[in-house]
C-alpha positions in Angstrom: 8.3 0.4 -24.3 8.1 1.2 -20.6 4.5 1.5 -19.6 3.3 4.6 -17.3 0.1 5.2 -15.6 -1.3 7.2 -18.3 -1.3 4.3 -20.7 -3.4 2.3 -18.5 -7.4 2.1 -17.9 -6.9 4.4 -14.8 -9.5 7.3 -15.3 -11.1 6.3 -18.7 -14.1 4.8 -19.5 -13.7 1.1 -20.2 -16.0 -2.4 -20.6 -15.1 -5.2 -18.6 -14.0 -8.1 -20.2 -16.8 -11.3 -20.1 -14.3 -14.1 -19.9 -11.1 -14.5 -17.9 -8.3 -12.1 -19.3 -5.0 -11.9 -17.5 -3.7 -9.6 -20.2 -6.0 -6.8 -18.6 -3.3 -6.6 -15.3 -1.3 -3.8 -16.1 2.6 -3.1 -14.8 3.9 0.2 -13.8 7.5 -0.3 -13.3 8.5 0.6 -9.6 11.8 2.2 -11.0 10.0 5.2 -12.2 8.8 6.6 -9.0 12.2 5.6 -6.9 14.3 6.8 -9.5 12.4 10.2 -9.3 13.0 10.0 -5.2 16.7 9.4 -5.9 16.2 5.8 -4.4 18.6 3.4 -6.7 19.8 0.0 -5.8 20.9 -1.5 -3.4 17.4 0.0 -1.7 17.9 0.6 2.2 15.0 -0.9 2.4 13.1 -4.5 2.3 9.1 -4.2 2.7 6.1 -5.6 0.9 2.4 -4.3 -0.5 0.0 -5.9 1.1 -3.6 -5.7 -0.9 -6.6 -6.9 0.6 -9.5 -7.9 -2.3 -12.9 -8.0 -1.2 -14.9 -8.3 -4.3 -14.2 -11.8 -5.7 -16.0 -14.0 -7.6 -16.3 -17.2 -9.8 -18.5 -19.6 -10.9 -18.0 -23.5 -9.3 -17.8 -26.7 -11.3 -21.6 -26.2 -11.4 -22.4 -23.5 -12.3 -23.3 -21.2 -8.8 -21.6 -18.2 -7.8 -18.8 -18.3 -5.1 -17.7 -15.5 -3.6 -13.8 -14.8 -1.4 -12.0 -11.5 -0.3 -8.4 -12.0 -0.7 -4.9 -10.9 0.1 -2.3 -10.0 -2.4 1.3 -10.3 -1.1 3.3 -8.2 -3.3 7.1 -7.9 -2.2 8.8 -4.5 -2.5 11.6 -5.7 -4.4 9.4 -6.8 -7.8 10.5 -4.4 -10.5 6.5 -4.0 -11.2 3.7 -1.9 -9.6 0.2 -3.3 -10.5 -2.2 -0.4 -11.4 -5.3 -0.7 -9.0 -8.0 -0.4 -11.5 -6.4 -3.1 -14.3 -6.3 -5.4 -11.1 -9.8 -4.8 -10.7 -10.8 -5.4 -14.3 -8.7 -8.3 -14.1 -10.6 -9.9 -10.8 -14.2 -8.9 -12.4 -13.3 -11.0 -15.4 -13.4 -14.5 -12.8 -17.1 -13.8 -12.5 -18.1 -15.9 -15.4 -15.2 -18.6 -15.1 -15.8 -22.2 -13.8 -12.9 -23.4 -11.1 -13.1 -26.7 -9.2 -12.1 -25.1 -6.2 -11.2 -22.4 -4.0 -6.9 -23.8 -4.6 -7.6 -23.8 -8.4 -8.4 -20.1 -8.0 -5.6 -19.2 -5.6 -3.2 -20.8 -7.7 -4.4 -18.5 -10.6 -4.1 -15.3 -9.1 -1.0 -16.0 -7.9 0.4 -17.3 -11.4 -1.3 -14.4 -12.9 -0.2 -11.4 -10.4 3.4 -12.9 -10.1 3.6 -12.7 -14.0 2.3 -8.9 -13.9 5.0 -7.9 -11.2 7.9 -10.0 -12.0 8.7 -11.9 -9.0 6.5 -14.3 -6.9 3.5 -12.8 -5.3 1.5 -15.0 -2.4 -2.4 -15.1 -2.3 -4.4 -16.0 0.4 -8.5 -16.7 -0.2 -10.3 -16.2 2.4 -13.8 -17.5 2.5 -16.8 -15.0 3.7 -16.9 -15.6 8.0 -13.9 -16.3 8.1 -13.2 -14.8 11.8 -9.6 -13.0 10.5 -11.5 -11.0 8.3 -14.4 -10.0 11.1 -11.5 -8.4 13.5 -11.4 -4.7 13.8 -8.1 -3.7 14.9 -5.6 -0.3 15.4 -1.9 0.5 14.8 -0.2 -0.2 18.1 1.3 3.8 19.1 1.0 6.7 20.6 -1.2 8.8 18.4 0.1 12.4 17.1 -3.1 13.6 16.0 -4.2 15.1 19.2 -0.8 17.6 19.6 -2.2 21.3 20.3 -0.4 22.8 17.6 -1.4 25.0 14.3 -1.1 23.8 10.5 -0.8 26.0 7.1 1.2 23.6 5.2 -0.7 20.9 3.0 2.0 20.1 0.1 4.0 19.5 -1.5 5.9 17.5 1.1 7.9 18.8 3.5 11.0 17.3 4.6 12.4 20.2 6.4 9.8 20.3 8.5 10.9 17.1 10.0 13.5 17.6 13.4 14.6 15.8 16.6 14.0 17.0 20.5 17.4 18.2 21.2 19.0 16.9 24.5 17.2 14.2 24.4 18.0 10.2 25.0 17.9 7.9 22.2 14.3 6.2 22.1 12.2 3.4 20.9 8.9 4.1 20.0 6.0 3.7 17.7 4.0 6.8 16.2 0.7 6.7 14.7 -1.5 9.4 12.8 -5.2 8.9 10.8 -4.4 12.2 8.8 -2.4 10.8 6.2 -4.1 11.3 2.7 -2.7 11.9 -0.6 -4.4 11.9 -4.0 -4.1 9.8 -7.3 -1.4 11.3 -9.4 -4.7 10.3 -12.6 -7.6 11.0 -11.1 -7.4 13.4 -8.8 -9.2 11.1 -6.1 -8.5 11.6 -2.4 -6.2 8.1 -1.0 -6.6 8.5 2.9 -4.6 6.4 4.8 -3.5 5.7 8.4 0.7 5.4 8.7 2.7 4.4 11.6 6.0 4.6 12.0 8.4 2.9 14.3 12.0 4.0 15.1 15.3 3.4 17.3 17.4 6.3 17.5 17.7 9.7 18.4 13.8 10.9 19.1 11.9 12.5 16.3 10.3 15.5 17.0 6.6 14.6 16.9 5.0 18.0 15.9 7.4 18.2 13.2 6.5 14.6 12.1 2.9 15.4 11.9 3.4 18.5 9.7 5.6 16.6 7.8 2.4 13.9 7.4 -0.2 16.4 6.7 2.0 18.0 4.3 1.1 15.0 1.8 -2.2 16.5 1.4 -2.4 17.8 -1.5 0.4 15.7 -3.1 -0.2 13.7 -6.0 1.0 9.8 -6.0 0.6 6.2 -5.4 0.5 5.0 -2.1 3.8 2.5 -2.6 5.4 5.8 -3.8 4.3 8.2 -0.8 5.5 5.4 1.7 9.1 5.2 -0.2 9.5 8.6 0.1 8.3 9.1 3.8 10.9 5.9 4.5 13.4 8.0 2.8 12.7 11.2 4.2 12.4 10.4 7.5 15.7 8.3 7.5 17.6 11.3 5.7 16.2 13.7 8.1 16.1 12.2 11.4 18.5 9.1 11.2 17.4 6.6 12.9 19.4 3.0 13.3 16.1 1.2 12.5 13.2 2.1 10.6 9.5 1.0 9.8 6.9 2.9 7.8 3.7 1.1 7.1 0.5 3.0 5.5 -2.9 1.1 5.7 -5.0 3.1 3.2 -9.1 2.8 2.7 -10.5 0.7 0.2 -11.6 2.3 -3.1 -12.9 0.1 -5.9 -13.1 -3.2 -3.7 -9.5 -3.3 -3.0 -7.3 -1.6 -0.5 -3.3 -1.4 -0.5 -1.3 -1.3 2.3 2.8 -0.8 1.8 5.0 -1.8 4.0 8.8 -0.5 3.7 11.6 -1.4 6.9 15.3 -1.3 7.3 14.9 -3.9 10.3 16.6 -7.6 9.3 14.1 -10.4 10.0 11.1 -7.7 10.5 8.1 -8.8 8.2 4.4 -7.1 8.3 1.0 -8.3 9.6 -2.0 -6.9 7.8 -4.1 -5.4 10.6 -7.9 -4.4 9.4 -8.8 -1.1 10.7 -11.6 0.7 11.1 -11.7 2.3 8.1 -11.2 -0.2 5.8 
C-alpha cells in the first residue's frame, strides 16, 4: 500500500517513543506530488533536500547527554519524501540511546534515513561551536521584494503570471525574494521560505516573477513539492537554457528543509544559514 501524508503522525496527537525506533521514519513517495505536476521520468532536473537538524541528542558510553545539530543530504532522485514530524519522532527517540561516539551516531542516521528514502542519504554532525554553524549568511541576488508594484493575487499558483522583458538581450542573473511562504497541505501551518533563482536565457520579467512567488501564499504543499513545481513553471513559461531554484525555508519543530532542484550539469548546492533560520 502506498503511504500518503494522512497516514502519518503529521497533525495528531502522538507519544514519543523511549528507546531508539527507526520504524517511526515515515516515506511519502515523491511520485505522488510529481505525477500530480505532470513531472514523469526522465526529470529535467537533478537537485537535492538539504535538512539541517538542530535538536539532537544521545546518551555517551557513560551515561551523559551529548548534544549535535545535523545535516541530512537527501538527493532528489530517491523515490521517498520523509515526513518532517516522523523524522522528528525518529531523532527524539536517540535521547535515551548509548553510542560510543559521535561516527557511531552518524553512521546510524545515515543507515536509517537512507533505508526510509530508498537511496543513500549523507549526514554530517556537527558538534555545538562549531564555527559553520555560527555564520549568518544571504542568497547571493538582486532582491525583487522592493519592486513598486501592487498585489491581489495570493493562490493558487500562477503560472501565467510569469513573462519575459520583450526586446531584451539574453541574461545571466540571480533573483532573490523573502516572500515565499506556503502552508502544510495537513496542518494548515504557515512554511515561509526565502527562494532564489538563477537563470541563462532570455530575461524573466521580474514583476511577474514576484507575483508569480507570492501567489504560493495561500497554497497548500510540501516545500520539495512547491520547489518542483516553481522549477517546472518557470522553465515552461520562461525557457531558460539553464535553471536553478533553491528554497531555504525556517525551521519548525527543530528541523528546517531546504530543496534544491537545477538543470545545470556539474551544479551541486551549498547550504547557506540565513537569518531566519
Amino acid at each position: 500500500m502506498t503511504n500518503t501524508v494522512h497516514d502519518s503522525a503529521l497533525g495528531k496527537s502522538v507519544t514519543g517513543s523511549a528507546e531508539y525506533d527507526p520504524s517511526l521514519l515515515f516515506p511519502i513517495p515523491r511520485s505522488i506530488g510529481r505525477d500530480a505536476l505532470g513531472l514523469v521520468p526522465p526529470l529535467a532536473f537533478h537537485g537535492v533536500d538539504i535538512w539541517n537538524a538542530y535538536e539532537i541528542s544521545w546518551l555517551d558510553a557513560r551515561g551523559k547527554p551529548r548534544v549535535a545539530t545535523a545535516e541530512f543530504h537527501i538527493p532528489a532522485s530517491t523515490p521517498n519524501l520523509i515526513e518532517s514530524k516522523s523524522l522528528k519522532l525518529y531523532l527524539t527517540s536517540l535521547n535515551a540511546m548509548r553510542y560510543a561516539d559521535f561516527e557511531s551516531v552518524q553512521r546510524l542516521l545515515s543507515a536509517d534515513l537512507s533505508k526510509a528514502a530508498g537511496g543513500e542519504v549523507a549526514v554530517i554532525l556537527h558538534a555545538l561551536g562549531a564555527p559553520a554553524a555560527l555564520t549568518i549568511q544571504s542568497l547571493d541576488g538582486d532582491s525583487l521584494d522592493d519592486l513598486d508594484i501592487d498585489m491581489d493575487d495570493y493562490g493558487p499558483p500562477r503560472a501565467d503570471l510569469l513573462g519575459l522583458v520583450l526586446d531584451a538581450k539574453p541574461t545571466q542573473e540571480s533573483l532573490v525574494s523573502n516572500l515565499l511562504k506556503s502552508n502544510c497541505p495537513v496542518t494548515g501551518q504557515p512554511d515561509w521560505a526565502s527562494v532564489q533563482i538563477r537563470y541563462a536565457g532570455a530575461k524573466i520579467d521580474r514583476a511577474g516573477l514576484l507575483r508569480y512567488l507570492v501567489s504560493y501564499r495561500n497554497h497548500d504543499d510540501f516545500h520539495e513539492q512547491c520547489v518542483e513545481r516553481i522549477f517546472r513553471d518557470v522553465l515552461a513559461r520562461c525557457r531558460p537554457q539553464q535553471l536553478t531554484v533553491y528554497a531555504r525555508y525556517t525551521r519548525r519543530g527543530g528541523l528546517d528543509i531546504n530543496p534544491w532542484r537545477s538543470n545545470v550539469a556539474g551544479s551541486a548546492a551549498t547550504n547557506p544559514r540565513l537569518q531566519r533560520q
